[in-house]
C-alpha positions as CSV (number, residue, x, y, z in Angstrom):
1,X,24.4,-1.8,4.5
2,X,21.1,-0.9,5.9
3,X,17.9,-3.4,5.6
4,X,14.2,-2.1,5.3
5,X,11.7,-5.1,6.9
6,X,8.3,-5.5,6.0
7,X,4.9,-7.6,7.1
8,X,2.3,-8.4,5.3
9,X,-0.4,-7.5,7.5
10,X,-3.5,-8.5,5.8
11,X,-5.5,-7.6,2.2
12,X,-3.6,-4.3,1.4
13,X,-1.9,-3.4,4.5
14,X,1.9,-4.0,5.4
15,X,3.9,-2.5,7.7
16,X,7.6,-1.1,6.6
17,X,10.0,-1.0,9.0
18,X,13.5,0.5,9.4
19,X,16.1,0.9,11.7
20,X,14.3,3.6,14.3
21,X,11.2,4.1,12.3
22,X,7.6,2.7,10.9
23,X,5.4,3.0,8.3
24,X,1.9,1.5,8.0
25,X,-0.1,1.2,5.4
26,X,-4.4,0.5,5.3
27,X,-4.7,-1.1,8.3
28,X,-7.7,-2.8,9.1
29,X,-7.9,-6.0,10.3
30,X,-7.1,-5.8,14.3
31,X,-8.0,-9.5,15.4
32,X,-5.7,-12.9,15.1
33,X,-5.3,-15.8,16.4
34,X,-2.6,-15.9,19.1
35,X,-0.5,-12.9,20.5
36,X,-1.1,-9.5,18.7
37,X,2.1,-8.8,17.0
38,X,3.5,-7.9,13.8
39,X,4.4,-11.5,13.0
40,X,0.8,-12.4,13.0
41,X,-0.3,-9.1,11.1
42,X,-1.7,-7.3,14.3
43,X,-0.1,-3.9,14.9
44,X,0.3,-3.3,19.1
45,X,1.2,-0.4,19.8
46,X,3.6,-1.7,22.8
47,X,5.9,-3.3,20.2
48,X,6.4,-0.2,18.5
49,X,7.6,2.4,21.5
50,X,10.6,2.5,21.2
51,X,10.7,3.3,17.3
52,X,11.2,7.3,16.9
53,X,9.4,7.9,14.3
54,X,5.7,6.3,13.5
55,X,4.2,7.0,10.7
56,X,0.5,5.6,9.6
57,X,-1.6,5.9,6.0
58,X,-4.7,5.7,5.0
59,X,-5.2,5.5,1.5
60,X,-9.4,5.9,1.3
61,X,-12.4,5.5,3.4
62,X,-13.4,2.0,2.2
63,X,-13.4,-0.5,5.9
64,X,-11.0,-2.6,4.3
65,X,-8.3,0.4,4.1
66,X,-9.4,2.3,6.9
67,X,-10.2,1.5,10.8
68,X,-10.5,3.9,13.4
69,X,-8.6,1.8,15.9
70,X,-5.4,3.1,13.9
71,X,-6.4,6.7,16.2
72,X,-6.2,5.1,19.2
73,X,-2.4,4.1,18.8
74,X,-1.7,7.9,19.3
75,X,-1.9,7.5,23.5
76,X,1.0,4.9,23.5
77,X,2.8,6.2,20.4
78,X,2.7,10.1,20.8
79,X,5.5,10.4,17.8
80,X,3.0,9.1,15.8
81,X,2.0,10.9,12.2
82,X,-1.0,10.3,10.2
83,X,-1.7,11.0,6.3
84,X,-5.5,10.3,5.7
85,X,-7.1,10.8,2.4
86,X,-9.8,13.5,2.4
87,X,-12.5,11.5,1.7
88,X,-12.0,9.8,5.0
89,X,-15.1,11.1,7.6
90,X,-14.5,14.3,8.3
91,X,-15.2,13.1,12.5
92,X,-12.0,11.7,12.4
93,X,-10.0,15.0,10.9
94,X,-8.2,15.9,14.2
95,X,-5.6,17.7,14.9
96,X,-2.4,16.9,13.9
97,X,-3.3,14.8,11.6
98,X,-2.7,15.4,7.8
99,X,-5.7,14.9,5.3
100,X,-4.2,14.1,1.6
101,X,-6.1,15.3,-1.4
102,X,-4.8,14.0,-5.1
103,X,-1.9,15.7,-6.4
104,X,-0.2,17.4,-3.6
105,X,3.3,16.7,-2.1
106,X,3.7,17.0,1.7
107,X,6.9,17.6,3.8
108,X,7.3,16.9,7.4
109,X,10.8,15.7,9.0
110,X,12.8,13.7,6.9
111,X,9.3,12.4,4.7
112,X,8.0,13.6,1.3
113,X,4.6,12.1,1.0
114,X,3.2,12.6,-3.0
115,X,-0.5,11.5,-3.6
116,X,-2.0,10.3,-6.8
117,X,-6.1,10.5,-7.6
118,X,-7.3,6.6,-7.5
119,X,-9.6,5.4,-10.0
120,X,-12.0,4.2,-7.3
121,X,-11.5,6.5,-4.0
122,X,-9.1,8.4,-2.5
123,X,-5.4,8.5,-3.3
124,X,-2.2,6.4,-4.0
125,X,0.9,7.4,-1.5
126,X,4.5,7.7,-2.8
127,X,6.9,8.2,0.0
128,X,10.9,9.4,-0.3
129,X,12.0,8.4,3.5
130,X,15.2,8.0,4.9
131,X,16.6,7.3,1.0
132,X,13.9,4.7,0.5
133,X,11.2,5.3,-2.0
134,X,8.2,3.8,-1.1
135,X,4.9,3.1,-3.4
136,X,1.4,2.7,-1.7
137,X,-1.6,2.1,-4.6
138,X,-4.5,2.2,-2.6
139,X,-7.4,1.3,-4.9
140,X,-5.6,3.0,-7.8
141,X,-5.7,0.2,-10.2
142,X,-6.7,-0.8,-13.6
143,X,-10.5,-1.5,-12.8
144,X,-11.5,-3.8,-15.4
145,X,-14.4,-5.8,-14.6
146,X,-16.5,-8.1,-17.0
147,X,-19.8,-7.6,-17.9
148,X,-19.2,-3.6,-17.0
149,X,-20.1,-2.0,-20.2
150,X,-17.3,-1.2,-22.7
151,X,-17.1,2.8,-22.0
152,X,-16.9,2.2,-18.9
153,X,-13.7,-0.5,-19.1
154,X,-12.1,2.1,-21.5
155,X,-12.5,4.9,-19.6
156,X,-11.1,3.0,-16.1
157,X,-7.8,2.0,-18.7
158,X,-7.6,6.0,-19.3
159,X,-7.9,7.1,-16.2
160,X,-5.4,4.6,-14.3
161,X,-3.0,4.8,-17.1
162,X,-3.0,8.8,-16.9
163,X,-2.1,8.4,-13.1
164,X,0.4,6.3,-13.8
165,X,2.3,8.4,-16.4
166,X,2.4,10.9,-13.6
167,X,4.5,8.3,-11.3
168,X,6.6,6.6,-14.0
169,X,9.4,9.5,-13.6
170,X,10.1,8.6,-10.2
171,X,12.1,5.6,-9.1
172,X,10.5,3.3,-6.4
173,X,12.1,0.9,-4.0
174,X,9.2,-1.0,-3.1
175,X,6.1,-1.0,-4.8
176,X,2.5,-2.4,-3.2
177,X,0.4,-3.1,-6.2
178,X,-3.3,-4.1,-6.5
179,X,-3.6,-8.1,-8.2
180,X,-7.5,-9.2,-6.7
181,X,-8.5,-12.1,-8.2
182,X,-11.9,-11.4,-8.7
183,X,-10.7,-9.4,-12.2
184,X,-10.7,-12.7,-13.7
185,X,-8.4,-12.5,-16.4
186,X,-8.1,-8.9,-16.1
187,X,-6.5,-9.5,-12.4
188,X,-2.9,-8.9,-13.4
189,X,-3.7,-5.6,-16.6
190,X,-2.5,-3.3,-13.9
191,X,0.2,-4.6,-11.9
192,X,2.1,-5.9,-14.9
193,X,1.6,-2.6,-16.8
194,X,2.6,-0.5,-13.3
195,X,6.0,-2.5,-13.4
196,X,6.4,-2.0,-17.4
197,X,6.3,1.6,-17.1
198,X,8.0,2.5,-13.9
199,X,10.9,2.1,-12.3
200,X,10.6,-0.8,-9.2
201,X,12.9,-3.0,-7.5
202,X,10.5,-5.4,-5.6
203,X,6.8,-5.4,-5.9
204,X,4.1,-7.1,-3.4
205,X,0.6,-7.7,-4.4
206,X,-2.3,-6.7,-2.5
207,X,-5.8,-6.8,-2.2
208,X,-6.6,-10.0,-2.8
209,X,-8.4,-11.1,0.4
210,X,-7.9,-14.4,1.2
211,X,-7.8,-15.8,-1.7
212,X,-3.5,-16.8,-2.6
213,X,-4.5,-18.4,-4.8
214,X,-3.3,-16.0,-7.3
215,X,0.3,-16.2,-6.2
216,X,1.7,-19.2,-7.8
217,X,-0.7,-17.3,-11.4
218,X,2.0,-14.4,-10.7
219,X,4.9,-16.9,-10.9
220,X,3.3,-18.7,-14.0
221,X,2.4,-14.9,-16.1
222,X,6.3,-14.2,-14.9
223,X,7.8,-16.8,-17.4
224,X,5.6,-15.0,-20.3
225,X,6.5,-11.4,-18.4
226,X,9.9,-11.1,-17.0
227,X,8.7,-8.2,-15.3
228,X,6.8,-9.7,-12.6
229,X,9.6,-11.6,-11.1
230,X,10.3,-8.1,-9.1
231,X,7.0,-9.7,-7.3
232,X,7.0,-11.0,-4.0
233,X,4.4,-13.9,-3.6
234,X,3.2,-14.1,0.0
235,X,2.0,-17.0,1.7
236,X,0.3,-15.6,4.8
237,X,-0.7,-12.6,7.6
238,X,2.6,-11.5,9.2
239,X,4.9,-13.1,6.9
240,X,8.3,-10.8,7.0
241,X,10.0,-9.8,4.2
242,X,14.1,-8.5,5.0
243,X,15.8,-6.2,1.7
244,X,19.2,-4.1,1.6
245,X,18.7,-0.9,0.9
C-alpha cells in the first residue's frame, strides 16, 4: 500500500508528499529557527532534487499565501510546475508558469488541477494526482465576521455555499480547510459545513496563525459533530502527518 506524507508548514501552507513527487501549497513563511527543512516548515530546495515531479500553488495574492521566494526554487528544481491564481502580480506571470482563473480545469502529466472562485481572492485548488484527490481552500471560506452588517454575512453564506455545491460531487482524500479563530463563534460555520456536504477522508485546518488554540475547540465541537473527527489537530510548524492511500 502506498502512503501520501504531509507537513504542516505554517498558517495555510503544507507540503504533500508522495513516493517521487511534491505538492506545495501557499507558501510563505521562509525563516525558522534551526536547519531549513521540511520538518521545521521551511521548504529547501536541496531536499527536494531528487523528487521527479515538483509541483507548487498559489491560491491568491494575499503575503500570507504568496511569496516570491517560491520562483526562485525553479534554478535547483527545473521539474518544477507552478499554478498561480490570476490575481497574483502580473510581474511574476512567467513563462511556464500556469495562472488559474475560477472555474477552469487544467491538465498537465499525470495532474488535473480544478479551481473554484473564493469568497475573498483568488481560487480554491482541487487536485486528482497519482489517484489521490487533493483539496486546497485558499481563502474560500464561510466569511462571517461580527459587527459586519447583516447583508453582507448573508451574502458571504451564499456565495461560499454556491462554491461549495460545485465541489460536493467530487470525492477528496485530503481536504485543507480554513478554521481562524478570529471568526469567534463563527470560526468553525465553514469547515463543519465543507465536511457535511462533501465527501473527505481526513481534513486539516488552516489559517489560524499562531493561535492552536482552536485545536483542542475542534476536538470539543467533534463530540456535538461527528463529522469533524476527519480533522487532524496540529500542534506545530513541520509536524508530519503519514496516511495509506
Amino acid at each position: 500500500m502506498r502512503r501520501v506524507n504531509v507537513w504542516y508548514l505554517y498558517h495555510s501552507g503544507f507540503a504533500v508528499e508522495t513516493e517521487d513527487s511534491v505538492l506545495i501549497f501557499d507558501y510563505f513563511k521562509n525563516e525558522c529557527t534551526g536547519n531549513p527543512c521540511l520538518a521545521n516548515g521551511v521548504i529547501n530546495p536541496e531536499e527536494l532534487k531528487d523528487k521527479k515531479h515538483v509541483y507548487v500553488f498559489a491560491s491568491h495574492r494575499h503575503p500570507d499565501h504568496f511569496n516570491p521566494v517560491v520562483l526562485s526554487w525553479k534554478e535547483i528544481l527545473p521539474q518544477a510546475e507552478y499554478f498561480l491564481s490570476y490575481d497574483i502580480p502580473k510581474q511574476y506571470h512567467k513563462n511556464g508558469i500556469n495562472i488559474i482563473s475560477p472555474n477552469e480545469t487544467y491538465q498537465t502529466g499525470n495532474i488535473v488541477v480544478r479551481s473554484f472562485k473564493s469568497t475573498d481572492e483568488g481560487v480554491a485548488f482541487l487536485l486528482d494526482f497519482n489517484g489521490l484527490s487533493i483539496y486546497h481552500a485558499g481563502d474560500l471560506n464561510w466569511w462571517h465576521w461580527f459587527g459586519e452588517p447583516d447583508d453582507w454575512n448573508k451574502n458571504m453564506e451564499h456565495m461560499y455555499k454556491k462554491e461549495i455545491s460545485l465541489i460536493k460531487d467530487y470525492p477528496i482524500d485530503i481536504a485543507f480547510l480554513t478554521a481562524d479563530p478570529r471568526q469567534e463563534d463563527a470560526e468553525l460555520w465553514g469547515i463543519t459545513y465543507f465536511l457535511e456536504n462533501v465527501d473527505v477522508k481526513v481534513a486539516f485546518p488552516m489559517h489560524f496563525w499562531d493561535d492552536y488554540s482552536i485545536m483542542p475547540r475542534i476536538k470539543d465541537a467533534a463530540k456535538d459533530n461527528p463529522v469533524l473527527y476527519k480533522v487532524i489537530t496540529i500542534d506545530s510548524r513541520g509536524q508530519h502527518f503519514s496516511f495509506p492511500y
